[in-house]
N, C-alpha and C positions, 0 to 999 in steps of 0.2 A: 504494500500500500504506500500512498506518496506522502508529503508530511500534509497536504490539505482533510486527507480519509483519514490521520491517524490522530489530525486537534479532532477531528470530528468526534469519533468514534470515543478517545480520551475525554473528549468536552474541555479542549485545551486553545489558545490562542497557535497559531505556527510560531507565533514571536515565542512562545512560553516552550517550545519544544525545542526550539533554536537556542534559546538559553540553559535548557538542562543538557542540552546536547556542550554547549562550551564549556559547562559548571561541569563537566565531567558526570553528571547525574543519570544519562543514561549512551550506553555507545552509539560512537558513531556510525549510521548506518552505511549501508551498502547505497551504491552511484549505479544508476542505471546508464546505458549508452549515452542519452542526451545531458546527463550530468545532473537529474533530479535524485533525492532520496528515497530512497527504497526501506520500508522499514517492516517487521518482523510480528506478528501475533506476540511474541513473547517482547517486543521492545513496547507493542501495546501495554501487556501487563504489566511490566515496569513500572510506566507511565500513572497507571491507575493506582499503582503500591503508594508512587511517591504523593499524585493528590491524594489518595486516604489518609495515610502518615501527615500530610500537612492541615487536614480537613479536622485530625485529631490533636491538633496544637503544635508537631512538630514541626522546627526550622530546617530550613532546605541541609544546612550542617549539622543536622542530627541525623539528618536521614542519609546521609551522605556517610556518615560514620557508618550504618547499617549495611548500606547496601553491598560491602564485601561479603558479608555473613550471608545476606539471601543469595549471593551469586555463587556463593560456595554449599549453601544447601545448608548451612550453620543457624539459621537462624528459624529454631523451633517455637514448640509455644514455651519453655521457658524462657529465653529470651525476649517475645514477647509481653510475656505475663512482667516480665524486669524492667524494660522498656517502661510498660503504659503505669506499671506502681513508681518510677522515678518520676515519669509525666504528670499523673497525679499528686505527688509532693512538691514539685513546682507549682500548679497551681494553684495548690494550700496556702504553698508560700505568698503567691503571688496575692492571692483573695485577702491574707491577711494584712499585705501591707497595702490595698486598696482601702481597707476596712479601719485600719490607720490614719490614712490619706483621709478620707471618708470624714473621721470626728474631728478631724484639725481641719478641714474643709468648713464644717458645723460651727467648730469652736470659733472660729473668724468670721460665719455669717453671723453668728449669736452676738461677736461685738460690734456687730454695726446695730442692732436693734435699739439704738438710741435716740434723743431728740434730733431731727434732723437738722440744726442748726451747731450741734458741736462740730469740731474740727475734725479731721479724720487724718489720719498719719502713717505712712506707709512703711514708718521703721520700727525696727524688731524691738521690744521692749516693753515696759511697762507703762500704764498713762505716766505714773509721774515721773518716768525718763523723757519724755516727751517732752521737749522745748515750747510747744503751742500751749500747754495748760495741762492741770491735775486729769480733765475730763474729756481728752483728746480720746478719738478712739483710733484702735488699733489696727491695720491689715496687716497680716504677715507678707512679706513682696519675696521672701526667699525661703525653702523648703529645704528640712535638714531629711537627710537619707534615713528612712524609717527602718526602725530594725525589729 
């Protein structure tokens, strides 16, 4: 099939095949006489491995670490089962420091619920660090890395 029947078929752009193709993500295929690509049933299923894998949160470098193991027949359902539990404590991680983000997001709308006439102050600190007055309010303008 040509690379137009294999975005198809994948439900991929040509440009998105062209680039797993130079990312090393799937071989180069086979040139037919007039110099089009030629590609494979199993270069299809490739193709569908790496959109699943990315459809499940994987980055194209994660999947890219994998695909020796599927090409060597290495990668069972333990592997697998390792994969999608490491996948899932990423995005443990990840939810929690949203959920971090989240109340310091809160905690900064909460200090603007004032008279609309106090001042507002976009530096980190306390009102009475605040040069404009004791009852300046606060926005945080800079985010420390939540842990």
């Amino acid at each position: 099939m040509n690379i137009s029947e294999l975005a198809l078929a994948a439900q991929v752009s040509t440009d998105t095949l062209r680039y797993y193709e130079k990312q090393g993500l799937i071989a180069p295929p086979q040139r037919q006489q007039n110099g089009y690509r030629s590609y494979t049933l199993a270069q299809l299923d490739h193709v569908r491995f790496i959109r699943g894998a990315q459809s499940l949160g994987f980055s194209l470098a994660e999947i890219r670490e994998i695909l020796p193991q599927l090409a060597e027949g290495k990668f069972g359902r333990t592997q697998i089962e390792a994969q999608l539990a490491a996948k899932m404590a990423q995005i443990d991680a990840h939810i929690r420091q949203l959920k971090d983000l989240k109340k310091e997001l809160a905690r900064t709308f909460s200090s603007l619920k004032c008279s609309a006439d106090l001042p507002v102050s976009t530096q980190d600190g306390t009102p009475a660090d605040v040069s404009r007055g004791p009852d300046a309010v606060l926005v945080k303008k800079s985010f420390t890395s939540l842990k």
